[in-house]
Biopython code that builds the backbone (N, CA, C, O; Angstrom):
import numpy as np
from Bio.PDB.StructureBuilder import StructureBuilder

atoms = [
    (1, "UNK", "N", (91.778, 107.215, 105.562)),
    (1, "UNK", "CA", (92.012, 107.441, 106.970)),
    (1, "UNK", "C", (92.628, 106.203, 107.631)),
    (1, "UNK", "O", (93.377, 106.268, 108.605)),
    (2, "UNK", "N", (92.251, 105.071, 107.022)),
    (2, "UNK", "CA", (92.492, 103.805, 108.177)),
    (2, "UNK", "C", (93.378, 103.104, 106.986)),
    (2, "UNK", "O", (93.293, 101.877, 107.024)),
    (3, "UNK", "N", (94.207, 103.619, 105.939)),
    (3, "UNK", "CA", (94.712, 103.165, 105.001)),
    (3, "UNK", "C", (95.874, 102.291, 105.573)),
    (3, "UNK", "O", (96.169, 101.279, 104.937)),
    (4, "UNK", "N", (96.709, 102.652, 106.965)),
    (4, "UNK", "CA", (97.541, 101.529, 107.222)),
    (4, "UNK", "C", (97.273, 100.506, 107.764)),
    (4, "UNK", "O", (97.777, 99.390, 107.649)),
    (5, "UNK", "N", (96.252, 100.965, 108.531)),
    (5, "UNK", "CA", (95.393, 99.878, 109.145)),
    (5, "UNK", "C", (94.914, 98.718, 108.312)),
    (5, "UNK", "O", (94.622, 97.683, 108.910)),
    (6, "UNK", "N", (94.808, 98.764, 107.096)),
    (6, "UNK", "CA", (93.966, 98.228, 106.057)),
    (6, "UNK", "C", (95.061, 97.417, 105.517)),
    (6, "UNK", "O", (94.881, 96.224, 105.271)),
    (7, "UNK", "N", (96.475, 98.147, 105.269)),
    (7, "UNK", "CA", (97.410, 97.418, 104.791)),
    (7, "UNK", "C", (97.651, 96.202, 105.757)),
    (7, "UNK", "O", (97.422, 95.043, 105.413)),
    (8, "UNK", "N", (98.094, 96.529, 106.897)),
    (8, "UNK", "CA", (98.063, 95.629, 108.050)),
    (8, "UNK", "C", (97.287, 94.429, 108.427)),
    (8, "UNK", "O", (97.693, 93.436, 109.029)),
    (9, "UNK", "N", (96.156, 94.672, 107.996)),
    (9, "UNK", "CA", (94.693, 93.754, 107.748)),
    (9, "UNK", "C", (95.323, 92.896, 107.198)),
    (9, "UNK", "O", (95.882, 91.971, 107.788)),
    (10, "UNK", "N", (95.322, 93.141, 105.564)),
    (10, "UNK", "CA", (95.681, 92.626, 104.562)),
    (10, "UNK", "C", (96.997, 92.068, 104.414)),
    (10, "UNK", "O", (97.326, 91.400, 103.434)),
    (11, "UNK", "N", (97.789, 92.354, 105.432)),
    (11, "UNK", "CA", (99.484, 91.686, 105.501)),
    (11, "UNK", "C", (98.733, 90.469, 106.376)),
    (11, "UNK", "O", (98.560, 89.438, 105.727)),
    (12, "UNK", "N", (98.337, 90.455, 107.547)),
    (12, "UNK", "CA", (98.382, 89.473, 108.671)),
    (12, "UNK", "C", (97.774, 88.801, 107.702)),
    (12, "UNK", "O", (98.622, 88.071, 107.188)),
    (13, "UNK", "N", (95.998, 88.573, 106.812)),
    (13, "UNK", "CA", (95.373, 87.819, 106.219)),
    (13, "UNK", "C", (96.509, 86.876, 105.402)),
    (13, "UNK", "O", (96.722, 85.690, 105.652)),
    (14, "UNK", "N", (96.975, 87.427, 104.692)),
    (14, "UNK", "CA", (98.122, 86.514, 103.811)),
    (14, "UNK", "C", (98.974, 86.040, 104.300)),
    (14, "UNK", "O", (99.567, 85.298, 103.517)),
    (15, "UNK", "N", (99.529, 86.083, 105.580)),
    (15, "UNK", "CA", (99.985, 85.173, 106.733)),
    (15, "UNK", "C", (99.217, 84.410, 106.916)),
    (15, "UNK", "O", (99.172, 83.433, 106.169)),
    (16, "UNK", "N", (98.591, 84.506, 107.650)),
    (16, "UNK", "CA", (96.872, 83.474, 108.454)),
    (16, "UNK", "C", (96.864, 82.730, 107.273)),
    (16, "UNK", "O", (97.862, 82.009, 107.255)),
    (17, "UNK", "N", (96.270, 82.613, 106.422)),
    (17, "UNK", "CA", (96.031, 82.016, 105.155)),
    (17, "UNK", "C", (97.249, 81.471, 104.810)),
    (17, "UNK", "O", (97.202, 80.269, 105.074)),
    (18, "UNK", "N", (98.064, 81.705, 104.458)),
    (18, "UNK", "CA", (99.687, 80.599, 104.413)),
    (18, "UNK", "C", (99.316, 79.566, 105.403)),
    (18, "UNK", "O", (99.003, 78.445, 105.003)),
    (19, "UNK", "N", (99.328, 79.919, 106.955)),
    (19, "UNK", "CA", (99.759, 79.326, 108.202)),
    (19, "UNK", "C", (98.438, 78.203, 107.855)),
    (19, "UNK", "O", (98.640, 76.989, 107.881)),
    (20, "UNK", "N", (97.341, 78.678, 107.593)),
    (20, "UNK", "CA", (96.172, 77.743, 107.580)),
    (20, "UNK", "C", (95.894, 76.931, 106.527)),
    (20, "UNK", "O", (94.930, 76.167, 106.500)),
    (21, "UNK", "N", (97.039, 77.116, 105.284)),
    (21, "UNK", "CA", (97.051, 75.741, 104.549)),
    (21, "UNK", "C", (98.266, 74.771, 104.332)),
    (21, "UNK", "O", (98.488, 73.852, 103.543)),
    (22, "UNK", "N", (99.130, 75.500, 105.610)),
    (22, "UNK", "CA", (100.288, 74.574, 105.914)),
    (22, "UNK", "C", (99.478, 73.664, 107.124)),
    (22, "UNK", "O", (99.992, 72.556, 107.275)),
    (23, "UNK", "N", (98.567, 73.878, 107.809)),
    (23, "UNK", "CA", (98.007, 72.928, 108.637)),
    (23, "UNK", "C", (97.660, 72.178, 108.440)),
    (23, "UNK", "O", (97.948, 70.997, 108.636)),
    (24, "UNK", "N", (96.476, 73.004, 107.709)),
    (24, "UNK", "CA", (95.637, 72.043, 106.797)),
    (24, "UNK", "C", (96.414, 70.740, 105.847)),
    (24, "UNK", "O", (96.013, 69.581, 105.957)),
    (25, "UNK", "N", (97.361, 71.050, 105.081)),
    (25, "UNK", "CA", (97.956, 69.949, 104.368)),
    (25, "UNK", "C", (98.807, 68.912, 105.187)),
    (25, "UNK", "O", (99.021, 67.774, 104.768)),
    (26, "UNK", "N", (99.472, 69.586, 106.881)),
    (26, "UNK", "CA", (100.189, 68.574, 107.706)),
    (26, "UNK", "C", (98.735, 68.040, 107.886)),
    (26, "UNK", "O", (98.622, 67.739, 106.698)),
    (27, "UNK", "N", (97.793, 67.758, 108.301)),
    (27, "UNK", "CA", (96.603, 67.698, 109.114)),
    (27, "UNK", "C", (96.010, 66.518, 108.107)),
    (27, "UNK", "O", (95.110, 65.815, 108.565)),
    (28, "UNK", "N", (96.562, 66.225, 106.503)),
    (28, "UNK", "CA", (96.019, 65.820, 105.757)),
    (28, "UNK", "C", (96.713, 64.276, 105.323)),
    (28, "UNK", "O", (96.318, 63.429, 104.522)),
    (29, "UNK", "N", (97.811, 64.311, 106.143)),
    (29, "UNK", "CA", (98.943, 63.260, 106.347)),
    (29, "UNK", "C", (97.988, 62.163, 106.388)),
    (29, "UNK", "O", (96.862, 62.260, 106.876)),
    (30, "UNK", "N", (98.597, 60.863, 105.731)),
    (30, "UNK", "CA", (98.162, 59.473, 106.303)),
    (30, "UNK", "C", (99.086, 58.919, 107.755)),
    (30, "UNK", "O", (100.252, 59.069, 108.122)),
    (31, "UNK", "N", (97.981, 58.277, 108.271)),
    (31, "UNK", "CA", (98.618, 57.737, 109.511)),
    (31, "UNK", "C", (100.367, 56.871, 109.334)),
    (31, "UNK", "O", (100.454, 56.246, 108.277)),
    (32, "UNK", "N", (101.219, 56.831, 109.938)),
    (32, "UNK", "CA", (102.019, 55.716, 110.417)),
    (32, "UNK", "C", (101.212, 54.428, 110.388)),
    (32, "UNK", "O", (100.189, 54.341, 111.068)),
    (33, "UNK", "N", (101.756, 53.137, 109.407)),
    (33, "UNK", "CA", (101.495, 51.863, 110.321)),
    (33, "UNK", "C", (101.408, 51.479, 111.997)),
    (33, "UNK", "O", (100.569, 51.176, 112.845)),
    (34, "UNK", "N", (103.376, 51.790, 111.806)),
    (34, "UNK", "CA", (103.372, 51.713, 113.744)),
    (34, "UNK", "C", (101.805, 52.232, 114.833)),
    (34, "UNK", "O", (101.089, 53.227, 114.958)),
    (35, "UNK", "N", (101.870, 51.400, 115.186)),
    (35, "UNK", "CA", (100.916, 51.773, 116.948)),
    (35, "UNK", "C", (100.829, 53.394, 117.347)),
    (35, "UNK", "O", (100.069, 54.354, 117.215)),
    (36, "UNK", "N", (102.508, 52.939, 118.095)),
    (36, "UNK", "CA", (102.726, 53.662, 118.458)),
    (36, "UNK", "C", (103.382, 55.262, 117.857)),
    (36, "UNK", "O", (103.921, 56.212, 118.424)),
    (37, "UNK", "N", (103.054, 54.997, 116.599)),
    (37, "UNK", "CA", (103.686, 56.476, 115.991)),
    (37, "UNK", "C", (102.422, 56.986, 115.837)),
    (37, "UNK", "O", (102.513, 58.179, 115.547)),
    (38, "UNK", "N", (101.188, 56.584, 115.906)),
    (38, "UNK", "CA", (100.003, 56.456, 115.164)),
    (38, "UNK", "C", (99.355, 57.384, 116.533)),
    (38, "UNK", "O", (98.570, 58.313, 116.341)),
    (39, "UNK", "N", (99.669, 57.106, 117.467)),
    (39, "UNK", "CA", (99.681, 57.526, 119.013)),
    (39, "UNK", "C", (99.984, 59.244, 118.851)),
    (39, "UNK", "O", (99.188, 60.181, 118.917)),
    (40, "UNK", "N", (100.818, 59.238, 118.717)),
    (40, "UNK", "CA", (101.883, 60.778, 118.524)),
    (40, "UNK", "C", (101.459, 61.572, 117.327)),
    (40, "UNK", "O", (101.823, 62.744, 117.240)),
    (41, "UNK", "N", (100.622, 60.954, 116.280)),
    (41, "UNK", "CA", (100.189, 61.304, 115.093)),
    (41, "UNK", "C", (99.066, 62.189, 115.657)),
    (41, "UNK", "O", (99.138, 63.417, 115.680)),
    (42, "UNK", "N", (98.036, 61.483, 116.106)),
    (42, "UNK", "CA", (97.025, 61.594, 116.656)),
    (42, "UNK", "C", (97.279, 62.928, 117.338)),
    (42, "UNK", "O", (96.824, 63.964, 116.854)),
    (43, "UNK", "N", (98.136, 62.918, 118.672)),
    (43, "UNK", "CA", (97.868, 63.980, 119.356)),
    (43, "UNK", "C", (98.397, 64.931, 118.791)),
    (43, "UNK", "O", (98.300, 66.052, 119.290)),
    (44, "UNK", "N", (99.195, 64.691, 117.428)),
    (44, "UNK", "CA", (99.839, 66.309, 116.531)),
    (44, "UNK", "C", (98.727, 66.576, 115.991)),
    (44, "UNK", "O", (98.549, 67.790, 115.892)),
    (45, "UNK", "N", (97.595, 65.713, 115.452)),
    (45, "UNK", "CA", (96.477, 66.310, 115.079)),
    (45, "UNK", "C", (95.472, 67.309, 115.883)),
    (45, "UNK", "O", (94.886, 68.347, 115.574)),
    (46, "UNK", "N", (95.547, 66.504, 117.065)),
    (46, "UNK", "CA", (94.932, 67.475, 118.329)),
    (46, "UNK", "C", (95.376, 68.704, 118.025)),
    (46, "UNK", "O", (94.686, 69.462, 117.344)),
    (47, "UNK", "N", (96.455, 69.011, 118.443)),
    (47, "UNK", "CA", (97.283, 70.094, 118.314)),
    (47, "UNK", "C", (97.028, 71.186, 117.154)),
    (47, "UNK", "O", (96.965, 72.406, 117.311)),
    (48, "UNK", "N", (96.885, 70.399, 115.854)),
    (48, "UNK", "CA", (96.880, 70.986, 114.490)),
    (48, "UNK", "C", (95.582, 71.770, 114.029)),
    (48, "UNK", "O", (95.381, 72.677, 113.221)),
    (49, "UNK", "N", (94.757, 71.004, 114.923)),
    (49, "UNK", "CA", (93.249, 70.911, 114.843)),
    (49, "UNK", "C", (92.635, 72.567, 115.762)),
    (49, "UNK", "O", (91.748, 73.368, 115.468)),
    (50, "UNK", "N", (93.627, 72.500, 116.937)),
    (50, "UNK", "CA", (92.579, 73.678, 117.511)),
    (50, "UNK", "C", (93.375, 74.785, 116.930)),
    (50, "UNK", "O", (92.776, 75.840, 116.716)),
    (51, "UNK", "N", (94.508, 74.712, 116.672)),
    (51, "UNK", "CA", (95.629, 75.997, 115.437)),
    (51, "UNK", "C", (94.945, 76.435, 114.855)),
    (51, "UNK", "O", (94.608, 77.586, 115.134)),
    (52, "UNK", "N", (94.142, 75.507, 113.301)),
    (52, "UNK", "CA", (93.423, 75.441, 112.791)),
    (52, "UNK", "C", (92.298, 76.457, 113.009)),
    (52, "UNK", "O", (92.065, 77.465, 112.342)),
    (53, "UNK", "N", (91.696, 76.018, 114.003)),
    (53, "UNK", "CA", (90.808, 76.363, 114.766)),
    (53, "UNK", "C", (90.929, 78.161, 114.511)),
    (53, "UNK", "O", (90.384, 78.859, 113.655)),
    (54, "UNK", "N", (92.129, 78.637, 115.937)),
    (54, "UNK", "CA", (92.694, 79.644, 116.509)),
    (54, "UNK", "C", (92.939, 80.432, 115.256)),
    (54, "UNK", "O", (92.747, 81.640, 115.393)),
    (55, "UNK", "N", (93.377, 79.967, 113.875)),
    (55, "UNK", "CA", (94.031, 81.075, 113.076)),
    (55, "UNK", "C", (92.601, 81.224, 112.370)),
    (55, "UNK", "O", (92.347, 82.390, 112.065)),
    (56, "UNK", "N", (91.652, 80.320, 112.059)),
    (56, "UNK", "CA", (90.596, 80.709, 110.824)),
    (56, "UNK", "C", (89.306, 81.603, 111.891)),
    (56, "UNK", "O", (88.264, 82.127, 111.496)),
    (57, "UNK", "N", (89.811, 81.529, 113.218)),
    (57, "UNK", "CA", (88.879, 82.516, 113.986)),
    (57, "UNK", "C", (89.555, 83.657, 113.958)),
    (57, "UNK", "O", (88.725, 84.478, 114.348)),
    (58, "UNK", "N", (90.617, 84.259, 113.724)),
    (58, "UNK", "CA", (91.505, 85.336, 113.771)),
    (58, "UNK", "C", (91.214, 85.767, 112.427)),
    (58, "UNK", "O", (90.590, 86.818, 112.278)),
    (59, "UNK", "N", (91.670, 84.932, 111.193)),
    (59, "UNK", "CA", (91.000, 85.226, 110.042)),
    (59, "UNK", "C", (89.493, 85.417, 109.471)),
    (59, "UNK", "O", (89.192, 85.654, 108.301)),
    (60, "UNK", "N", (88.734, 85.277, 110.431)),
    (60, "UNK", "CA", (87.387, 85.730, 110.061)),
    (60, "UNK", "C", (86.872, 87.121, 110.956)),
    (60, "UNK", "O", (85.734, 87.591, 110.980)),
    (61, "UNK", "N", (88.051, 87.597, 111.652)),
    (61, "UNK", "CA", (87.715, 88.683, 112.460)),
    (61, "UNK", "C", (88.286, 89.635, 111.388)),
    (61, "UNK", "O", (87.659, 90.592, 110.935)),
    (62, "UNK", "N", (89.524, 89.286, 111.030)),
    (62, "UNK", "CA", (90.096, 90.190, 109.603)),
    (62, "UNK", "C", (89.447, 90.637, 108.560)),
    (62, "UNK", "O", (89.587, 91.661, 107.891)),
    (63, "UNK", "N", (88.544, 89.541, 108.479)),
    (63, "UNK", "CA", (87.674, 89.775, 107.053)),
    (63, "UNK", "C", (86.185, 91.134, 107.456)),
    (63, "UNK", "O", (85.562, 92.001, 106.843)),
    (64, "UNK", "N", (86.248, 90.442, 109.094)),
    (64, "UNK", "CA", (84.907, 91.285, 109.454)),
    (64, "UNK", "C", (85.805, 92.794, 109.420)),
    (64, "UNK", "O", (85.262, 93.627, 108.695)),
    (65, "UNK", "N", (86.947, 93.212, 110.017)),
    (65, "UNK", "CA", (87.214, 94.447, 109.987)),
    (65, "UNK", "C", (87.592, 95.065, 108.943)),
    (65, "UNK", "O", (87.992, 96.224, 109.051)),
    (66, "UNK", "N", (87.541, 94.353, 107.564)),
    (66, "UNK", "CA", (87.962, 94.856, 106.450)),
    (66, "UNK", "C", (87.097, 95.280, 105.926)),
    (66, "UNK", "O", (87.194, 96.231, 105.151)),
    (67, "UNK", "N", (85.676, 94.505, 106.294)),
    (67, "UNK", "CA", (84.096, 94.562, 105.549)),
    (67, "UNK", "C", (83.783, 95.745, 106.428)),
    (67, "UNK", "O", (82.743, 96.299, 106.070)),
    (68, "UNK", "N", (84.497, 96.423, 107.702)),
    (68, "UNK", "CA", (83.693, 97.587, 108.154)),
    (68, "UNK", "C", (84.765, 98.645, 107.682)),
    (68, "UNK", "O", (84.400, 99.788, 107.959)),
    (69, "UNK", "N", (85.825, 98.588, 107.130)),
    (69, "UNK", "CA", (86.244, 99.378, 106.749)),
    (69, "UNK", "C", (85.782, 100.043, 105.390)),
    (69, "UNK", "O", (85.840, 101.226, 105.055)),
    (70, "UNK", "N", (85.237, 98.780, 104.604)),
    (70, "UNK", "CA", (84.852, 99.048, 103.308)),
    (70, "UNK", "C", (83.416, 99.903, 103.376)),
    (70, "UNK", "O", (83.038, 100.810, 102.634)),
    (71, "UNK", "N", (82.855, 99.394, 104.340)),
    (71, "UNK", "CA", (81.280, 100.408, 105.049)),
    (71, "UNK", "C", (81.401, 101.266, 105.180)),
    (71, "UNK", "O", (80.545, 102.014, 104.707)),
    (72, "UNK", "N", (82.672, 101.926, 105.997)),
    (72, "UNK", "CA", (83.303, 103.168, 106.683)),
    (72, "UNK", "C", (82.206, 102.808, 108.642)),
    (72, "UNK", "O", (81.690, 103.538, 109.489)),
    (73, "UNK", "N", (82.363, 101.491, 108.475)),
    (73, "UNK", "CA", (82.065, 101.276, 110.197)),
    (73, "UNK", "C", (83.276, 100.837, 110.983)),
    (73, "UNK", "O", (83.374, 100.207, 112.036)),
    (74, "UNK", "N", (83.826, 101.155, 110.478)),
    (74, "UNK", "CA", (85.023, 100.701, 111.056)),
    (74, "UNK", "C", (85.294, 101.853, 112.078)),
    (74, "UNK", "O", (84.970, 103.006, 111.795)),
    (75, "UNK", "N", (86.004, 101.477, 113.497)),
    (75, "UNK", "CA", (86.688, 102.339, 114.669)),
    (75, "UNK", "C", (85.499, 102.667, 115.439)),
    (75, "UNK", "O", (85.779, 103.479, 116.321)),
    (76, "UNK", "N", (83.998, 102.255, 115.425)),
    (76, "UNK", "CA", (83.335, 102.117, 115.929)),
    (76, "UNK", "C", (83.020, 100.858, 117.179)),
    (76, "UNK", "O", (83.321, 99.745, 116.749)),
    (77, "UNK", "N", (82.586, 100.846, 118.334)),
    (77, "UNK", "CA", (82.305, 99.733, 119.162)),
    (77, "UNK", "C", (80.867, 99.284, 118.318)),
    (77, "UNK", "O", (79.924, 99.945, 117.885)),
    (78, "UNK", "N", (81.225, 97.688, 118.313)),
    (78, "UNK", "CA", (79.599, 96.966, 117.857)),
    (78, "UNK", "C", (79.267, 97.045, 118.690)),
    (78, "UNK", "O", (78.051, 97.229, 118.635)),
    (79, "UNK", "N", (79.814, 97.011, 120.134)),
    (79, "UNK", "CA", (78.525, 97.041, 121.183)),
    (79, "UNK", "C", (77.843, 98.237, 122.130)),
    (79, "UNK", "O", (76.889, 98.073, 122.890)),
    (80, "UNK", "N", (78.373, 99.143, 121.957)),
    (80, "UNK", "CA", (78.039, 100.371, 122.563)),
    (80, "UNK", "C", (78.218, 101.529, 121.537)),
    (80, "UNK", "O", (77.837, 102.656, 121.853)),
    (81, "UNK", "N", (78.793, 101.293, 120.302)),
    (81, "UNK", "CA", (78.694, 102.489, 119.349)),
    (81, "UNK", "C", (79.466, 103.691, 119.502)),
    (81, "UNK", "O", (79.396, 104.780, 118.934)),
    (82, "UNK", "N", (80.377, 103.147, 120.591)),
    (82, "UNK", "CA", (81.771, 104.354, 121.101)),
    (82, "UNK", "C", (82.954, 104.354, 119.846)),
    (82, "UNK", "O", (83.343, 103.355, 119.242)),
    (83, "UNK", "N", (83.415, 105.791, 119.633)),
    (83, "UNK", "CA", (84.768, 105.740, 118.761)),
    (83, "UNK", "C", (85.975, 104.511, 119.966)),
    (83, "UNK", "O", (86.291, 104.727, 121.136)),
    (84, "UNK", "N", (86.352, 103.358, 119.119)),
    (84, "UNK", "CA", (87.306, 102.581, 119.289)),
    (84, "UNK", "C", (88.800, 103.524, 119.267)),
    (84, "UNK", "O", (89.038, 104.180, 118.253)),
    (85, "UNK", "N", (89.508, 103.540, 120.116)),
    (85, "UNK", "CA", (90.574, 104.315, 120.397)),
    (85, "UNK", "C", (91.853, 104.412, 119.436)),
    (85, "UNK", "O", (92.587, 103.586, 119.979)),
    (86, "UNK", "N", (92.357, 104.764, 118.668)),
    (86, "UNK", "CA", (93.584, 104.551, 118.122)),
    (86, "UNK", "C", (94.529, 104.069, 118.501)),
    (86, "UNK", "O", (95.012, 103.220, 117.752)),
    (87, "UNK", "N", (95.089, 104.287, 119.516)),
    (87, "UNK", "CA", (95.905, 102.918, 120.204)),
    (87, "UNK", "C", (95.830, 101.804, 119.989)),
    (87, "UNK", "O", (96.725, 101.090, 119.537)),
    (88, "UNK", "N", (93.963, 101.272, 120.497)),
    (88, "UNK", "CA", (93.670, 99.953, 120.276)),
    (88, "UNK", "C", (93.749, 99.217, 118.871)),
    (88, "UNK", "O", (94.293, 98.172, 118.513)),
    (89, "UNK", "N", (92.815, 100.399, 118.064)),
    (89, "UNK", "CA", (93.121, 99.925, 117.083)),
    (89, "UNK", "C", (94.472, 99.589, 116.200)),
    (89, "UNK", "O", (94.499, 98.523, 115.587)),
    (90, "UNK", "N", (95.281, 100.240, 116.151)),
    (90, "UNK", "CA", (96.953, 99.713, 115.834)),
    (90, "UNK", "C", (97.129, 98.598, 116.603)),
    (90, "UNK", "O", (97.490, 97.599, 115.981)),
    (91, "UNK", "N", (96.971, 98.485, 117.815)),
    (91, "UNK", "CA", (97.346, 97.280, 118.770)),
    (91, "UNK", "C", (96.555, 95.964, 118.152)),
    (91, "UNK", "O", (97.149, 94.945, 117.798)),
    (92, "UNK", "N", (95.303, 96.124, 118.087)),
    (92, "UNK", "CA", (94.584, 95.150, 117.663)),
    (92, "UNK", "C", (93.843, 95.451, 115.992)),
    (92, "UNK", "O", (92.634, 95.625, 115.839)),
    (93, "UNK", "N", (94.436, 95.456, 115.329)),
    (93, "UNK", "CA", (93.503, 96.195, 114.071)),
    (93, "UNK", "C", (92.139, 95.028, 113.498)),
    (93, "UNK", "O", (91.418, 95.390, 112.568)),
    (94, "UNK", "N", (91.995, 94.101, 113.952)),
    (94, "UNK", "CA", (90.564, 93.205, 113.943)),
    (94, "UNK", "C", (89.616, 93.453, 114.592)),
    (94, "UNK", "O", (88.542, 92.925, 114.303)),
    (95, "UNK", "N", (89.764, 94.619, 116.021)),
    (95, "UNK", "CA", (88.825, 94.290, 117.289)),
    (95, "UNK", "C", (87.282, 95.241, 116.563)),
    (95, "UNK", "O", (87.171, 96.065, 115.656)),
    (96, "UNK", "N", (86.556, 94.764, 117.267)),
    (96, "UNK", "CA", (85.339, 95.293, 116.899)),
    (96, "UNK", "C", (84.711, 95.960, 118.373)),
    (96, "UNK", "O", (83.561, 96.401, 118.383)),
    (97, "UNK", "N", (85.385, 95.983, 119.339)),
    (97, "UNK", "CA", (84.887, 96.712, 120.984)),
    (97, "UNK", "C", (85.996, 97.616, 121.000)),
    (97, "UNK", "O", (87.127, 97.470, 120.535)),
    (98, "UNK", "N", (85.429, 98.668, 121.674)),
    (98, "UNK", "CA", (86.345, 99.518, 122.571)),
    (98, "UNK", "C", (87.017, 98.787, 123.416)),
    (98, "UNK", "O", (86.816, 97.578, 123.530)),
    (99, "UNK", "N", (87.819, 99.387, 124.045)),
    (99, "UNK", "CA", (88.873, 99.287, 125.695)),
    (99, "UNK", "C", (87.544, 98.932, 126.578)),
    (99, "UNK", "O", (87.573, 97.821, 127.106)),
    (100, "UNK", "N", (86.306, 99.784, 126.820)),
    (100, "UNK", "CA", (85.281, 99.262, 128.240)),
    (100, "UNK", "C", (84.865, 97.884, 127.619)),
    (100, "UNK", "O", (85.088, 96.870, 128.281)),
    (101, "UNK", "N", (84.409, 97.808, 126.669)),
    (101, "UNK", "CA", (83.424, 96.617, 126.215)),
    (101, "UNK", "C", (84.468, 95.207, 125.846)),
    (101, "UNK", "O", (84.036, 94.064, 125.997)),
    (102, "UNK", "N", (85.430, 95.398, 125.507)),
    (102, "UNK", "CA", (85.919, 94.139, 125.625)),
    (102, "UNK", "C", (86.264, 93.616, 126.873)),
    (102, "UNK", "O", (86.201, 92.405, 127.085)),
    (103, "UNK", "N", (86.672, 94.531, 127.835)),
    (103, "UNK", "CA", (87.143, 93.901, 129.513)),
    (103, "UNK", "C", (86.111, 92.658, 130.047)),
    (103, "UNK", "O", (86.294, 92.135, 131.146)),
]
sb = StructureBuilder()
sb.init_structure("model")
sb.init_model(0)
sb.init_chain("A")
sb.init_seg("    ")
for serial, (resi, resn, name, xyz) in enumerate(atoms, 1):
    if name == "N":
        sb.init_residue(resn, " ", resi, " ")
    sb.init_atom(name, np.array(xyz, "f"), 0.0, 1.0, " ", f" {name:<3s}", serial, name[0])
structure = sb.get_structure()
């Protein structure tokens, strides 16, 4: 039933996962001598760091909607137990709320 959905899962994951060990390995750089490059280093790490962040939280929502697909809980709201809409789900194929419960 949710077989494209699943493909889709599984396409973005192998993106996310690329994107998150190209970070990870810029992120793994030794500093510049210079001061001031060391300056600019720094705040690309900032930068690299909440990416980081942003994609392995996106990728652990993937994994959760794959693990409810494999349940057959999937298209369900976790928080009110409403059928999740088809729309949404294509739109968002990770979400775990309906349209009311995420607002």
């Amino acid at each position: 039933m949710y077989e494209k959905i699943k493909e889709k899962l599984d396409k973005r994951k192998e993106e996310l996962q690329a994107l998150v060990n190209k970070v990870e390995t810029s992120a793994r750089r030794k500093l510049d001598k210079d001061f001031e490059e060391q300056a600019i280093e720094r705040q690309n790490e900032e930068v690299l760091t909440a990416l980081d962040n942003s994609l392995n939280e996106e990728l652990e929502q993937i994994h959760e909607a794959l693990y409810r697909i494999e349940k057959n809980m999937y298209g369900k709201c976790a928080n009110c137990g409403a059928e999740i809409g088809e729309k949404r789900l294509l739109a968002v194929p990770h979400t775990s709320l309906c349209i009311n419960c995420a607002e």
